[in-house]
C-alpha positions as CSV (number, residue, x, y, z in Angstrom):
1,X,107.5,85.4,94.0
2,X,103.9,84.2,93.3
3,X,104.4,80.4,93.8
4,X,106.4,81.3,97.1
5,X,103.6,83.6,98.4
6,X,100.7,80.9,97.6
7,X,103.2,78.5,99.3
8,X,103.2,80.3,102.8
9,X,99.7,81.8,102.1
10,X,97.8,79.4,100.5
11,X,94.2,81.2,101.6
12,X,92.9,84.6,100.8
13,X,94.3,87.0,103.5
14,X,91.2,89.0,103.6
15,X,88.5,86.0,103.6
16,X,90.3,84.8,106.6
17,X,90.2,88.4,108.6
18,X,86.6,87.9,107.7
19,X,86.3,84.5,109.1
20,X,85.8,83.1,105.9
21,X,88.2,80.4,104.4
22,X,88.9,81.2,100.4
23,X,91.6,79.7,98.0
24,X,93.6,82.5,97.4
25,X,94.5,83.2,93.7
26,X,95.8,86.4,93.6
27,X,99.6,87.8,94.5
28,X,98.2,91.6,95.7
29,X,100.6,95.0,96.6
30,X,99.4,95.9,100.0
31,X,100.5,99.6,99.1
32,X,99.6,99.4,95.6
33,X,102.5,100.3,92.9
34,X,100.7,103.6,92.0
35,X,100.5,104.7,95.3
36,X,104.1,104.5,96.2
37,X,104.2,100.7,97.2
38,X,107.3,98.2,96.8
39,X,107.3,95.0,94.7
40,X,108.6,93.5,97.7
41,X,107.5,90.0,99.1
42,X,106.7,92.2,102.8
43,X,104.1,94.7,100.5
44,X,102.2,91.6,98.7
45,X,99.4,89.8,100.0
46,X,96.9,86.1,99.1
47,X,93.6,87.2,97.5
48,X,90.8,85.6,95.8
49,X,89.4,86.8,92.9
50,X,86.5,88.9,94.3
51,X,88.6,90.4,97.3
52,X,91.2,91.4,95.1
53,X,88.5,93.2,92.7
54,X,87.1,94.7,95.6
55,X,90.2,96.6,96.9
56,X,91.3,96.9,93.0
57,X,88.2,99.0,92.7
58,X,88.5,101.2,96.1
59,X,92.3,101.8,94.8
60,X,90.8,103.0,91.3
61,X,88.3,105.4,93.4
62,X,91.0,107.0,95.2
63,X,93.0,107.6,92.7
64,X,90.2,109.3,90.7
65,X,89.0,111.1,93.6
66,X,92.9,112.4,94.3
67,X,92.8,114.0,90.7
């Protein structure tokens, strides 16, 4: 699934809503897993590195702030 998503999105989703061009590196759940998301190739995104940390850390502080 990785190697198939890099294939048809070779550049970091995000970057490029930013109007930035970025290698993407990361395969990333939309809807993450822990908040009810599918490990389904429709609910996965490209990332680099820091985008992916980024949302990574906003999911973290929801969940915390949920409990």
């Amino acid at each position: 699934m990785r190697a198939e998503l890099f294939q048809r999105e070779p550049l970091c989703q995000e970057c490029k809503r930013q109007g930035r061009v970025t290698v993407a590196t990361q395969r990333d759940h939309i809807v993450s897993l822990e908040e009810g998301g599918e490990d389904i190739a429709s609910n996965t995104q490209a990332l680099c590195e820091e985008c992916h940390d980024a949302k990574s850390l906003a999911e973290r502080t929801r969940a915390l702030r949920k409990r």
